[in-house]
C-alpha positions in Angstrom: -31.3 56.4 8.2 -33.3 53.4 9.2 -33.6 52.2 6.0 -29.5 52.5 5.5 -29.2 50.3 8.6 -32.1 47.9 7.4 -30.2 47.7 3.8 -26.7 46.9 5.4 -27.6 44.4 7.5 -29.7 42.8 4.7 -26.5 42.8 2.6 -24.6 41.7 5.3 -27.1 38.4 5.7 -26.7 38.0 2.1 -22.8 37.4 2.1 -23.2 35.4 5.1 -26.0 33.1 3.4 -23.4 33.3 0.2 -19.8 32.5 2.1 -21.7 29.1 4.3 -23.6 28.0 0.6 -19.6 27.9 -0.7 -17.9 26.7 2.4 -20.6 24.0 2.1 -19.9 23.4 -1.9 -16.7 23.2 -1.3 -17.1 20.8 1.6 -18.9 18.6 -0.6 -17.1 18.4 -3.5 -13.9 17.6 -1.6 -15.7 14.4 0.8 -16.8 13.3 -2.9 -13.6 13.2 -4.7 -12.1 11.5 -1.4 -14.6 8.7 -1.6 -13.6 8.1 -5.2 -10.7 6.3 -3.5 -12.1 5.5 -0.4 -15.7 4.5 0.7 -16.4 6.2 4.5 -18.0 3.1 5.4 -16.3 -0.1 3.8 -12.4 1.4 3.9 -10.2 1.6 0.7 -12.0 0.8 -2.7 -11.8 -2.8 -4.0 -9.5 -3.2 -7.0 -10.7 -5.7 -9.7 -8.6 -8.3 -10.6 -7.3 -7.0 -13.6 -6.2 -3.9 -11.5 -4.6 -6.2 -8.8 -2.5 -8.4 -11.6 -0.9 -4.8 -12.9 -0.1 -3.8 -10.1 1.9 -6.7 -9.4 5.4 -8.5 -9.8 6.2 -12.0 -9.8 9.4 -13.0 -8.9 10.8 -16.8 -9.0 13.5 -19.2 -8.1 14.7 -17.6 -4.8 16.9 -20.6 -3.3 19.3 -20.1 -0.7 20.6 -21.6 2.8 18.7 -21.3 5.8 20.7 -20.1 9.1 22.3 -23.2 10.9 21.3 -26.1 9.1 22.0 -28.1 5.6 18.4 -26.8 4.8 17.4 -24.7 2.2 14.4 -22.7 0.8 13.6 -22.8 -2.9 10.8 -19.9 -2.5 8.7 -17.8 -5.5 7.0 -14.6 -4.3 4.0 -12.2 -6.1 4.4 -8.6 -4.8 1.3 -6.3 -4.9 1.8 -2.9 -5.1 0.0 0.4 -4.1 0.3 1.6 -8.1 2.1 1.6 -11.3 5.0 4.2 -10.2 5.7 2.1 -7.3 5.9 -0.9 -9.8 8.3 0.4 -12.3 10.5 1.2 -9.6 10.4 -1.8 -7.6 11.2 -3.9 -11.1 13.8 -1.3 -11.7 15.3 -2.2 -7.7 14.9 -6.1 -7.8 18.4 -6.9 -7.5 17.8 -5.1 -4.1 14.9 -7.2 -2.8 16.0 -10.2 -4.4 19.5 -9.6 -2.1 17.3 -8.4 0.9 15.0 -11.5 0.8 18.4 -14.0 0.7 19.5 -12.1 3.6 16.5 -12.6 5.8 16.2 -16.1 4.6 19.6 -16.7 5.4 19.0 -15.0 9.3 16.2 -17.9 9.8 15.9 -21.4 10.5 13.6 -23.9 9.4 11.1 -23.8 11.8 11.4 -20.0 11.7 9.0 -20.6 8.1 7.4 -23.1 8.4 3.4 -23.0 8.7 1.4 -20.2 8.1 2.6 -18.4 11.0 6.0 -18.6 9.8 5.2 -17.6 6.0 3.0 -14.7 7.8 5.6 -13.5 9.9 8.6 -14.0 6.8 5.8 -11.9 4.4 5.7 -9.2 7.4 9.3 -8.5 7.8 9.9 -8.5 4.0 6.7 -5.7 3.8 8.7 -3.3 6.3 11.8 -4.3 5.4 11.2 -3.4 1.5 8.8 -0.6 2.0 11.4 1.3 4.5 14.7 0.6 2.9 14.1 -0.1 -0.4 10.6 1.9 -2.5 10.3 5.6 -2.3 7.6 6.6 -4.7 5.2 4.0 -2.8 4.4 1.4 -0.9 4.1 -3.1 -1.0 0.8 -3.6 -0.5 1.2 -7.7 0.1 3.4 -10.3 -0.4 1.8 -13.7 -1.9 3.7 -17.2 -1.3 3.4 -18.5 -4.8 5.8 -21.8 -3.9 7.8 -22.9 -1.3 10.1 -25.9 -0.8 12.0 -26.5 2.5 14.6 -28.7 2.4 
């Protein structure tokens, strides 16, 4: 009888040594695959450039009237983008931001973008603006001032 109980409880220590050995494999393997993507300690992996540059659209020859004034903006934009879905469909949508960009343009005046404060804020509102109305499958990353002319 003792040895029964001395048996079962040795079992019973071998399962529990077993299910923590694959909790703990399963643990690891899943922090690893995430840090394929993302390094704990430095944030989101660093794309090469050749990465970047596919993952991005340039888009030219925006001109329209600012808000108030005889001034215009003659403006050219690259758009980073999370992947390659996203970028298909933003290319497929450009009409859309193209119309969305000449409608905040045409909200602001000219101080409104001028500087680097005013291109950062103009680059902000287009990022929400196009990531919540426009993309579904993904999300603008960053938007680079390639040219501007205010006249």
């Amino acid at each position: 009888m003792l040895k029964n109980r001395v048996f079962i409880f040795f079992i019973a220590i071998l399962i529990a040594i077993t299910m923590i050995l694959t909790a703990a494999f399963v643990l690891y393997h899943f922090l690893n695959s995430n840090t394929n993507q993302m390094d704990m300690r430095t944030g989101p992996k660093q794309l090469s450039a050749s990465q970047i540059k596919e993952n991005t659209v340039i888009m030219d020859g925006i001109a329209t009237n600012l808000a108030g004034t005889d001034n215009y903006i003659k403006i050219n934009f690259a758009f980073e983008l999370e992947d390659k879905k996203t970028k298909e469909e933003f290319e497929k949508l450009d009409f859309k931001v193209k119309d969305l960009i000449n409608r905040t343009l045409a909200d602001l005046k000219p101080e409104q973008v001028q500087g680097s404060k005013g291109q950062d804020n103009l680059t902000a509102v287009l990022i929400n603006k196009i990531n919540s109305d426009i993309l579904t499958l993904g999300k603008l990353k960053h938007i680079y001032i390639t040219e501007i002319v205010l006249q």
